[in-house]
C-alpha positions as CSV (number, residue, x, y, z in Angstrom):
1,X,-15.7,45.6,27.0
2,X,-18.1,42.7,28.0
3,X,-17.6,41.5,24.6
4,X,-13.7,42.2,24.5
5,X,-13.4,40.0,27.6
6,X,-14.8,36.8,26.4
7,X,-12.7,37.0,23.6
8,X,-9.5,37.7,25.6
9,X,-10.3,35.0,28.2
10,X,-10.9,32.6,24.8
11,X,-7.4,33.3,23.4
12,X,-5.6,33.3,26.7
13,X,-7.5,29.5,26.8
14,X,-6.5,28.8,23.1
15,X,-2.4,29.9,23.9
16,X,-2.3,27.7,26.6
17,X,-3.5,25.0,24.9
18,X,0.1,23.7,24.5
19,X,2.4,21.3,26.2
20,X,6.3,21.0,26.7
21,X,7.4,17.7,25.6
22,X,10.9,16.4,27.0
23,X,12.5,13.4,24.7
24,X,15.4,11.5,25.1
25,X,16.9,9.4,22.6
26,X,18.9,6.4,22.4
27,X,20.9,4.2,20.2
28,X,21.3,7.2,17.5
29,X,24.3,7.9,15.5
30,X,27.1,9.9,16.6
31,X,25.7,12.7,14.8
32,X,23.3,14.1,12.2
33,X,19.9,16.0,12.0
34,X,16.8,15.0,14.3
35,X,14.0,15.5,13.3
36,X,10.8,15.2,15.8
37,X,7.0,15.4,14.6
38,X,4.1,15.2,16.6
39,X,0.9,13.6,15.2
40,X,-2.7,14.5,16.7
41,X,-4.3,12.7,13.8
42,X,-4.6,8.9,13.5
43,X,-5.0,8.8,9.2
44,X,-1.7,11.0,9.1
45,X,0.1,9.1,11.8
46,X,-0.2,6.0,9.1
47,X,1.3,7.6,6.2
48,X,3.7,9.6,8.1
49,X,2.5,13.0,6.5
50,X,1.3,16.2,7.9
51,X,2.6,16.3,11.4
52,X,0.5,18.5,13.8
53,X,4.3,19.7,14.5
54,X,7.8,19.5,13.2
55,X,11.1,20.4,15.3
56,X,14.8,19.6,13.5
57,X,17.5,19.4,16.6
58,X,21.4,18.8,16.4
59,X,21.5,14.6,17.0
60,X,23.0,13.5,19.9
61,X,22.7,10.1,21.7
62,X,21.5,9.9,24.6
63,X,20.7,13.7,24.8
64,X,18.0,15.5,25.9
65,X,15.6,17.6,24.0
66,X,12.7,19.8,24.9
67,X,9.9,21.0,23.0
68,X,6.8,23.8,23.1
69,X,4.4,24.8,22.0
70,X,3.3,20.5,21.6
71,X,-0.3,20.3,20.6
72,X,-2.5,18.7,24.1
73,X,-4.8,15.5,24.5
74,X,-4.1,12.3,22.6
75,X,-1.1,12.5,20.3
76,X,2.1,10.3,18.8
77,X,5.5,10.9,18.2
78,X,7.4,10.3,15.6
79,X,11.1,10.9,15.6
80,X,13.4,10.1,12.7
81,X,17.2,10.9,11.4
82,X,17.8,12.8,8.6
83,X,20.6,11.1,7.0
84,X,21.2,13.3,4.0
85,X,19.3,16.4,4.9
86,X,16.8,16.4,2.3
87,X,14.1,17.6,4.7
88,X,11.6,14.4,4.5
89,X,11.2,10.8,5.9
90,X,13.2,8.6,2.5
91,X,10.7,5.9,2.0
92,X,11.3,2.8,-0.6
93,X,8.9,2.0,-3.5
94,X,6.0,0.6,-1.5
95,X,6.1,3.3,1.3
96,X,8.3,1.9,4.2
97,X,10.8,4.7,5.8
98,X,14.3,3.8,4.6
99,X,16.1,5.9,7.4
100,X,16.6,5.7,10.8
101,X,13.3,6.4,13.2
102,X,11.5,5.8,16.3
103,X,8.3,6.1,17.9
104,X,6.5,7.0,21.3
105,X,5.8,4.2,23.3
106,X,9.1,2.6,21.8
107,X,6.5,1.0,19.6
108,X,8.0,-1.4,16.3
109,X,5.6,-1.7,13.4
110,X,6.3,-4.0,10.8
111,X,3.6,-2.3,8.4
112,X,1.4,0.5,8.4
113,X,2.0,1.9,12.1
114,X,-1.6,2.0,14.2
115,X,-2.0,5.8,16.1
116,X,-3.7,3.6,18.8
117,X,-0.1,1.5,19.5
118,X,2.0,5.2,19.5
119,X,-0.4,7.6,21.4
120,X,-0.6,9.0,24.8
121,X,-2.1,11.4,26.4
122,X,-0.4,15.3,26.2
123,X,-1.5,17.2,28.9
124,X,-2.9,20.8,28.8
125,X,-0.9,23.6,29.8
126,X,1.7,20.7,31.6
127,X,4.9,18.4,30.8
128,X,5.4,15.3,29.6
129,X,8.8,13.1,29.4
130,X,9.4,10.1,26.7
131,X,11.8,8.0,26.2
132,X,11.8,6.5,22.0
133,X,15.1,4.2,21.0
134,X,16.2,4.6,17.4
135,X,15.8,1.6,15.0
136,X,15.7,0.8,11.2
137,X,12.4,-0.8,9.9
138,X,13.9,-3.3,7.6
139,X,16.4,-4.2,10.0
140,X,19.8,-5.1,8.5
141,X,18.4,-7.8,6.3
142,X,14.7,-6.6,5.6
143,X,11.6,-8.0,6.5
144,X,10.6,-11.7,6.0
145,X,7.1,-12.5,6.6
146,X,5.6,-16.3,6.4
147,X,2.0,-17.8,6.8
148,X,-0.9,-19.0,5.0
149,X,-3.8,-17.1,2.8
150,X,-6.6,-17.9,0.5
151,X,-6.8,-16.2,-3.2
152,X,-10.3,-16.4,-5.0
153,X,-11.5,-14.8,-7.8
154,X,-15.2,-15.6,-10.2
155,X,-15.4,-16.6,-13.8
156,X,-16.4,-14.3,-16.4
157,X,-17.3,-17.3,-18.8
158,X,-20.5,-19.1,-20.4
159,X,-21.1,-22.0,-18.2
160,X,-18.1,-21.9,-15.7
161,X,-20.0,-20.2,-12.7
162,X,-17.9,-21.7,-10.1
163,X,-15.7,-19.5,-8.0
164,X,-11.8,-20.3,-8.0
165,X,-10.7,-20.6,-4.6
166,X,-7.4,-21.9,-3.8
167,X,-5.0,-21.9,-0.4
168,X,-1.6,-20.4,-1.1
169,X,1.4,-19.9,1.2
170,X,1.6,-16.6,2.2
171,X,5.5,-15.7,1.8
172,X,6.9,-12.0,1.8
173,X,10.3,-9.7,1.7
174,X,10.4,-6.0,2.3
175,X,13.9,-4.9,1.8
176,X,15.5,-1.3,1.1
177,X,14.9,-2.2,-2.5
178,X,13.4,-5.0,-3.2
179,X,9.9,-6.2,-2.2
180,X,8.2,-9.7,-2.6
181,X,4.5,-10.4,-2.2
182,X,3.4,-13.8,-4.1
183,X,3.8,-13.5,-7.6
184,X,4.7,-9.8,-7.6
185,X,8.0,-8.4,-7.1
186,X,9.5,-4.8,-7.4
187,X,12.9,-3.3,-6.9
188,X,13.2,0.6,-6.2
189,X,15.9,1.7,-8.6
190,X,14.9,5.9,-8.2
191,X,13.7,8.1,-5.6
192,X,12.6,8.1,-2.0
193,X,10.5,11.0,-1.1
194,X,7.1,11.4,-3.3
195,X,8.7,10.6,-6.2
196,X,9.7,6.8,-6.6
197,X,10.4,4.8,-9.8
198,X,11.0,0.4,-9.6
199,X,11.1,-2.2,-11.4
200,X,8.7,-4.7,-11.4
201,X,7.9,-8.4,-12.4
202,X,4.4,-10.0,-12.3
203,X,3.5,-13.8,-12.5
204,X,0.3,-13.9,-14.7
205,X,-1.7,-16.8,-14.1
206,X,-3.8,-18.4,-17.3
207,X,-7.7,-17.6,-17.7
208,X,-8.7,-20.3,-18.3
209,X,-8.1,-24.5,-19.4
210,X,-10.6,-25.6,-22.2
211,X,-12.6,-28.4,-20.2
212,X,-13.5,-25.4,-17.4
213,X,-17.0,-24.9,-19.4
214,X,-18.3,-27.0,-22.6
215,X,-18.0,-23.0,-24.5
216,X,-14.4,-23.3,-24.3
217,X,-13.5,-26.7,-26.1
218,X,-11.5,-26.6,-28.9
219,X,-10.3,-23.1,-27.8
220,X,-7.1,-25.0,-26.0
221,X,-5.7,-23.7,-22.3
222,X,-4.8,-20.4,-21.3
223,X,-0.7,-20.4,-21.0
224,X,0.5,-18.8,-18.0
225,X,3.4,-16.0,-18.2
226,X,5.6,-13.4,-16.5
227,X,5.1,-9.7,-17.4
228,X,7.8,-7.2,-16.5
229,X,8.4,-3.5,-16.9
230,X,8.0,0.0,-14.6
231,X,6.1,1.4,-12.1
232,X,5.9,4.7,-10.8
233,X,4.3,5.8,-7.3
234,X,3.8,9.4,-6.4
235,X,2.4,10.7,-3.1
236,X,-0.5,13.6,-3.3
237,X,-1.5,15.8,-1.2
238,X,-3.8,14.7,1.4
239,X,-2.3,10.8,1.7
240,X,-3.6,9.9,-1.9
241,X,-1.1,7.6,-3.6
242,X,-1.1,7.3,-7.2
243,X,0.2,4.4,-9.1
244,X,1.1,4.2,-12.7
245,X,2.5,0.9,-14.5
246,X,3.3,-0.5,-17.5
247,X,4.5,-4.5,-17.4
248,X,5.2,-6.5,-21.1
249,X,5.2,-10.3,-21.8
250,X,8.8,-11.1,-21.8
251,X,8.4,-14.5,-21.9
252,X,6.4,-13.6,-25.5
253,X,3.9,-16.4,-24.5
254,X,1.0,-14.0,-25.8
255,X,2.5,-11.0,-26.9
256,X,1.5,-7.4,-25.7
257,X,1.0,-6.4,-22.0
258,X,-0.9,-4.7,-19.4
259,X,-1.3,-0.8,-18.0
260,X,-2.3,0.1,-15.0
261,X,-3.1,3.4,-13.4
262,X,-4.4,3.3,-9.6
263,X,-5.8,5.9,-7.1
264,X,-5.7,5.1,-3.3
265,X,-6.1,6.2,0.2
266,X,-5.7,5.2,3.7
267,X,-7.9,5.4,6.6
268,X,-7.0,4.5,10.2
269,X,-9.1,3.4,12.9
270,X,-7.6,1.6,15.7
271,X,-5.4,-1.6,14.5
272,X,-7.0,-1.4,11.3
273,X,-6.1,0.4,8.2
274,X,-8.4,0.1,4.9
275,X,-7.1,1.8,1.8
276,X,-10.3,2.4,-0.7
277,X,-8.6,1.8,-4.3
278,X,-9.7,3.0,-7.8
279,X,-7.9,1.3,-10.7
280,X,-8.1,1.6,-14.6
281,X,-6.6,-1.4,-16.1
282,X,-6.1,-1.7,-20.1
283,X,-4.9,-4.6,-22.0
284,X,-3.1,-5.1,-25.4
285,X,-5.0,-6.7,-28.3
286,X,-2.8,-9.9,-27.4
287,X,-3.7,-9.9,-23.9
288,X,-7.5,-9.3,-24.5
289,X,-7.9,-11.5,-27.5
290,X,-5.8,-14.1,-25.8
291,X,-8.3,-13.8,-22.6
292,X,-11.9,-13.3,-24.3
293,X,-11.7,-13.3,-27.6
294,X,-12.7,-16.4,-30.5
295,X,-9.7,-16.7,-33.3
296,X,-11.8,-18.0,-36.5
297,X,-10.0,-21.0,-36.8
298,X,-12.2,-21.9,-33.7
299,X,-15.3,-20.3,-34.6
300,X,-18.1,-22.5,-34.5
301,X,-21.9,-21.9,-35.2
302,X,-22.6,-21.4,-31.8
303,X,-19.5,-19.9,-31.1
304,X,-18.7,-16.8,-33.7
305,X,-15.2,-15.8,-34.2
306,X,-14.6,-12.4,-32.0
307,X,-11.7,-10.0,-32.0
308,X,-12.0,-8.1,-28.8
309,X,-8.8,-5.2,-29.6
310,X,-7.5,-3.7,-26.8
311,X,-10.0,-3.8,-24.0
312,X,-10.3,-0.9,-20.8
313,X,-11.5,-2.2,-17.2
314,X,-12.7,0.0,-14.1
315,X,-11.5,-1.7,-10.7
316,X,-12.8,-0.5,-7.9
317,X,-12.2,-2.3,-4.4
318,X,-10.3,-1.9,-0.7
319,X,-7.5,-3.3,0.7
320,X,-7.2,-3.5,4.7
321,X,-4.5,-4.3,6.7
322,X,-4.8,-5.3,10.3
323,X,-1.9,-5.7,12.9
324,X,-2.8,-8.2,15.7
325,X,1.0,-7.8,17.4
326,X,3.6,-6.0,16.5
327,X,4.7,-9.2,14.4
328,X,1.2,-10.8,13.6
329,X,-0.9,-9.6,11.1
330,X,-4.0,-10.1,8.6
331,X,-4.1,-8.4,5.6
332,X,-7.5,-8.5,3.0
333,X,-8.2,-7.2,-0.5
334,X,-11.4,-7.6,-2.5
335,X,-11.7,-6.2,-5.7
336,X,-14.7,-5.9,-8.6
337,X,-13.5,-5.2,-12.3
338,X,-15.9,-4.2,-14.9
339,X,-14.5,-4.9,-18.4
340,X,-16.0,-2.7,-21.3
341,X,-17.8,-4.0,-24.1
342,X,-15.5,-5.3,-25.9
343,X,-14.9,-8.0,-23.7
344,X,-18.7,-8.2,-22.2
345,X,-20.2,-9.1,-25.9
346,X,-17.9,-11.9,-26.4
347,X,-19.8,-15.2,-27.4
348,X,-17.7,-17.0,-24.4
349,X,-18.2,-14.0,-21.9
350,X,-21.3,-14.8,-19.8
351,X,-20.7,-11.6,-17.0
352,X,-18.3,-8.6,-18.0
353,X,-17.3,-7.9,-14.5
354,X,-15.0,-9.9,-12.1
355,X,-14.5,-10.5,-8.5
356,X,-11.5,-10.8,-6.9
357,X,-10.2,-11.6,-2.9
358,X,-7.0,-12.5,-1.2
359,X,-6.3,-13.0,2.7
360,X,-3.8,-13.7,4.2
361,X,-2.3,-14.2,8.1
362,X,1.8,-13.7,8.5
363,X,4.6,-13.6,11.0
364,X,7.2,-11.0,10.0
365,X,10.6,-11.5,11.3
């Protein structure tokens, strides 16, 4: 019995452990599926996965719903209209929810949400009221974002140690469909749960001109191009995105294309978000040769003619994203690509890895 106690008085303790949570909604639709989850984890708050809680409710505006069993201390609501009853948040290509949502604190992100911005504080064994008001992300029009960034990235070749740094404008658009960022674009053309297939287009800037390092001369400037083809995204368990892509040289510039297969991850922690990435790149025999290799009508003593084939790259790096307001943000990316041999041994190769940065501050619309 001494020990049965304890153990009683621990459960009782554990069962109570549980709020009720009253939530009013406003500017819904006239009617459809609600569905309500509560968040006690900041990481899963930012993807919108793995809700502490779920609760699906008949849709009414302005109504009043109440909840139990709502887990105590700091959590976030999120609470979002199921327009065609598929039983999950539809997201476009990149990750931003498509449908109809809102959150506690009647807070608006225009990226990756921050737990920090949505929580409050669930009382044990008590009540809480909220008020959230329905909106869409992208608005009616999407998301336009405009400021100014930085891109930067080392040379990989004999003599040319400088570091390319360069100030760019920093322009964006998130629609349902379509995204822009810089030189990349993609358009969603299938899916919107973990599943999602786009198009997508690619502005690929040249290595290199000849007069960058005296090992270059004679070799002529690196043309620039625009690659196009597919992408795929597909949400794993436990917030891990994975990327696959494929984009070809339409203009037929070079020839060939690039691959790309890409492992990430985001953490939260506050306003910021950084999203650890893992990347293996591969290039066509066009691309590589074009890039690192030494046709033989250019081969020179001191410069031997080298075909480099297809080439295979490891990229490891981070990307961070941090929200200052609701409509002012920073986001960062630093990346270091080590290129396999077949690049590393060419005669105009002086380092077979590459570093790589962008920042950027915008105002989103």
């Amino acid at each position: 019995m001494r020990v049965l106690i304890p153990v009683l008085l621990l459960a009782a303790t554990a069962a109570s452990a549980a709020g009720e949570l009253t939530l009013t909604v406003s500017n819904a639709p006239a009617a459809g599926t609600l569905v309500v989850q509560v968040y006690d984890s900041a990481n899963a708050f930012g993807d919108f996965r793995d809700p502490a809680r779920e609760f699906r409710v008949e849709l009414a505006d302005g109504a009043t719903h109440g909840f139990v069993d709502v887990p105590t201390g700091t959590i976030a609501v999120l609470a979002f209209v199921d327009e065609n009853d598929n039983g999950f948040l539809d997201k476009n290509f990149i990750g931003i929810p498509r449908e109809t949502l809102g959150i506690s604190n009647n807070y608006r992100p225009k990226g990756p949400p921050a737990f920090r911005r949505a929580s409050f504080d669930m009382p044990a064994s008590g009540a809480r009221e909220i008020d959230i008001e329905l909106f869409r992300v992208l608005g009616n029009r999407g998301r336009l974002g405009v400021g100014a960034g930085a891109v930067g990235q080392s040379s990989p070749y004999v003599g040319s140690s400088e570091t390319v740094l360069q100030p760019i404008p920093a322009i964006t658009y998130n629609g349902e469909r379509l995204q822009w960022l810089g030189p990349n674009v993609q358009y969603g053309i299938l899916g919107s749960g973990k599943f999602r297939l786009a198009l997508s287009a690619s502005y690929r800037i040249g290595a290199y001109e000849e007069d960058d390092s005296p090992v270059l001369a004679g070799l002529g400037d690196r043309d620039s191009t625009l690659l196009a083809g597919l992408g795929v995204r597909y949400e794993i368990p436990g917030g891990i995105n994975l990327l696959a892509r494929y984009e070809h040289d339409v203009l037929d510039r070079i020839g060939g294309g690039q691959a790309r297969v890409r492992l990430s991850k985001g953490f939260q922690a506050g306003i910021f978000r950084l999203v650890p990435q893992l990347s293996v790149n591969w290039l066509s025999a066009d691309l590589a040769n074009y890039d690192f290799g030494v046709p033989p009508s250019a081969a020179t003593p001191e410069r031997p003619a080298w075909d480099v084939g297809s080439a295979v790259s490891l990229e490891v790096g981070f990307g961070s994203f941090i929200e200052l307001t609701e409509d002012w943000r920073i986001v960062l990316n630093l990346s270091l690509e080590q290129f396999d041999d077949n690049v590393g041994d060419s005669p105009i190769v002086d380092t077979d890895r590459v570093v790589r940065g962008f920042a950027a501050l915008t105002y989103v619309f």
